[in-house]
C-alpha positions as CSV (number, residue, x, y, z in Angstrom):
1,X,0.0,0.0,0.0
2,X,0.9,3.3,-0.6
3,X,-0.1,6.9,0.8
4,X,-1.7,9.2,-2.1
5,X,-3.9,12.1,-2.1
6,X,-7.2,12.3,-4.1
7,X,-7.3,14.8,-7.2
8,X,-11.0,15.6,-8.3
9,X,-12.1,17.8,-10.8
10,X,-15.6,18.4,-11.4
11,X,-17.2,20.7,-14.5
12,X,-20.0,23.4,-13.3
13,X,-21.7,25.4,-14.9
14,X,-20.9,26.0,-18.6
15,X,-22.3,22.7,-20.3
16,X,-20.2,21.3,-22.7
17,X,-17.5,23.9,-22.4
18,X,-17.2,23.2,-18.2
19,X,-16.6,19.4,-19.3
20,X,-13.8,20.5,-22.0
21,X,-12.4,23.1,-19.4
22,X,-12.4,19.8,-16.5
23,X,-10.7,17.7,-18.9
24,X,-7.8,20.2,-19.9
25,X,-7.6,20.9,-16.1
26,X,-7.2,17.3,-15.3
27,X,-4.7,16.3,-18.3
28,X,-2.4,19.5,-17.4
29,X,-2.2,17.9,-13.8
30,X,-1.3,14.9,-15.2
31,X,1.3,15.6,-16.9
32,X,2.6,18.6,-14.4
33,X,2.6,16.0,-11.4
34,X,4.4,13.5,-14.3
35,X,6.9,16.0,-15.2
36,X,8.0,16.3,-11.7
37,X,8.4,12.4,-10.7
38,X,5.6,12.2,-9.6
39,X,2.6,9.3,-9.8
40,X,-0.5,10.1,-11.1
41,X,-3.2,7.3,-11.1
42,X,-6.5,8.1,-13.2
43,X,-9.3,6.2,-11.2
44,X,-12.9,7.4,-12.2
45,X,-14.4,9.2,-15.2
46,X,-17.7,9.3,-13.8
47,X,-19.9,12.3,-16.4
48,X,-18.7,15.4,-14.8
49,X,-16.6,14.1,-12.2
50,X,-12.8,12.9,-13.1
51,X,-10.9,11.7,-10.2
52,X,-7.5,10.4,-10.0
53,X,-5.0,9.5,-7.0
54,X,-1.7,11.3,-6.9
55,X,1.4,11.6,-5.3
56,X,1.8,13.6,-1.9
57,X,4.5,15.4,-2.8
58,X,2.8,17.3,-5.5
59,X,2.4,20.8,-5.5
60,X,-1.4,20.5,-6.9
61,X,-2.8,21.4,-3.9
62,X,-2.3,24.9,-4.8
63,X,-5.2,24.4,-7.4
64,X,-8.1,23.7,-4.9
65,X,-11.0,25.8,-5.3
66,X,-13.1,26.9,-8.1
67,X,-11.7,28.2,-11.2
68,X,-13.6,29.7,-14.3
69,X,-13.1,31.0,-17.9
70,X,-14.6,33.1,-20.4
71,X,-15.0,33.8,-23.4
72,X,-17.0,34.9,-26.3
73,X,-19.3,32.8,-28.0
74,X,-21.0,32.4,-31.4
75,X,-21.5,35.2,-33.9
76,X,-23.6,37.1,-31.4
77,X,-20.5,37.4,-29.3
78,X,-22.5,37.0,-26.1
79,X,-19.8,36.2,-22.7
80,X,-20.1,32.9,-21.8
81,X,-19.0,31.8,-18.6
82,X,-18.0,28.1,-17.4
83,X,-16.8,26.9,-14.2
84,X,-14.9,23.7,-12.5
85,X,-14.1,22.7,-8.7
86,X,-11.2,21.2,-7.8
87,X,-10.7,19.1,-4.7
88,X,-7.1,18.1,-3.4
89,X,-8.3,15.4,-0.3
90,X,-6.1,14.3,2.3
91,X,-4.0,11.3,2.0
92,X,-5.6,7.8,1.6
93,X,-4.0,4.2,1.7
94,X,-5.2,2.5,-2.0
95,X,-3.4,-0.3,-3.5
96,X,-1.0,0.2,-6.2
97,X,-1.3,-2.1,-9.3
């Protein structure tokens, strides 16, 4: 067994765009905490949710909280707004495969 911490992303509001804006949140950790020697385990992809266990040592902790975009959308060039959470929980014991 080995001590990680739990990485969650989770789209809000924003549709479509939230889950795109997750995604590229998630993948950027990935390959940050990678980069760094770190492990980065995905574990659930569950709709809006994407979870993955991590390494300890990982400075992703800093991203906690809630993080938005915007941007312009369509031709009418209305501001469109989407949002995602992101949860750094405290260490858990899971097996590593």
């Amino acid at each position: 067994m080995v001590v990680m911490l739990m990485f969650e992303v989770r789209a809000g509001e924003g549709g479509d765009h939230s889950m795109r804006f997750a995604r590229t949140l998630f993948d950027a950790a990935a390959v940050r905490v990678r980069r760094t020697g770190g492990s980065f385990v995905p574990r659930t992809v569950d709709g809006r949710t994407l979870v993955a266990d991590m390494s300890p040592d990982s400075d992703m902790a800093a991203l906690a909280g809630t993080h938005r975009i915007q941007g312009l959308s369509g031709p009418t060039g209305k501001r469109h707004t989407s949002t995602v959470t992101v949860a750094v929980l405290e260490p858990s014991t899971v097996p590593v495969i």
